[in-house]
C-alpha positions in Angstrom: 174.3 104.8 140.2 177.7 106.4 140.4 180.1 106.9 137.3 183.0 104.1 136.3 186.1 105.3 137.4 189.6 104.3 135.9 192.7 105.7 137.3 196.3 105.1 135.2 199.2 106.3 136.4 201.2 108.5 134.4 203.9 105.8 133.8 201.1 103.8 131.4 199.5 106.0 130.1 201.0 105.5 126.6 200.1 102.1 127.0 196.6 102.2 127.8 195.9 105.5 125.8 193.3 103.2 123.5 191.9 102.1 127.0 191.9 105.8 128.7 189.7 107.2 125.0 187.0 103.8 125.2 186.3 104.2 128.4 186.0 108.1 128.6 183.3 106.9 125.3 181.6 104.5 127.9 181.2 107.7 130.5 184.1 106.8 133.0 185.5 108.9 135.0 189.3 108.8 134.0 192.3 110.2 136.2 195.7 109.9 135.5 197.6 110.3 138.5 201.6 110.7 139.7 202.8 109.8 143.1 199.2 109.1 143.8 197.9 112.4 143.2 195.2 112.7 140.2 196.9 115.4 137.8 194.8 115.1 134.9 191.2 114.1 133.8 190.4 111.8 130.3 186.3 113.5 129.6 184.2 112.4 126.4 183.3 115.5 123.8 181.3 116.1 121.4 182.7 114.8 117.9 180.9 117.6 116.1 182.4 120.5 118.0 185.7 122.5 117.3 188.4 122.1 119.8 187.2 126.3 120.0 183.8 125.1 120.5 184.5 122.7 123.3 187.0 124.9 125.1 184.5 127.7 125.1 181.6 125.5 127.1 184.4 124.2 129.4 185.5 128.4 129.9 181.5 129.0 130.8 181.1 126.2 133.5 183.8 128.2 135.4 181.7 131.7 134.7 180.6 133.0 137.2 176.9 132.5 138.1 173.9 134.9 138.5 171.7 135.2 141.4 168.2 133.6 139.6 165.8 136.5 138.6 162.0 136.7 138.9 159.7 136.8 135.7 158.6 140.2 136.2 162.6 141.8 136.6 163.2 139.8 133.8 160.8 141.1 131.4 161.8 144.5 132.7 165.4 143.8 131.8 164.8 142.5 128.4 162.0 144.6 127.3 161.5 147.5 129.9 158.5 146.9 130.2 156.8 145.4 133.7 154.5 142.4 132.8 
């Protein structure tokens, strides 16, 4: 099943602000766009975060990732010990 999508152009997006938040709520995908050209994305968060909270997780999807590590190295890592 692929994600609802709702693109506004920047020119409305005053006027369908209420419509933009709801359907980022419902899961939509929503882009704003200019000229054509998507500029800006409308995503849900977590009510119970901190704008600090939800701005860290979005700073650690852009970390960079870790080759995965076997059991064993891990262990050794964490508790220098091989198991």
């Amino acid at each position: 099943m692929t994600m609802p999508y709702l693109s506004v152009p920047l020119e409305q997006v005053a006027a369908r602000l209420d419509e933009m938040i709801q359907a980022a709520r419902d899961g939509a995908c929503v882009v704003i766009t200019h000229d054509g050209q998507a500029h800006a994305r409308i995503c849900e968060v977590n009510p119970l975060l901190t704008e600090e909270a939800h701005q860290a997780i979005e700073d650690l999807k852009n970390f960079p990732q870790r080759p995965p590590i076997d059991e064993a190295t891990w262990w050794y890592l964490v508790k220098g010990i091989h198991g």
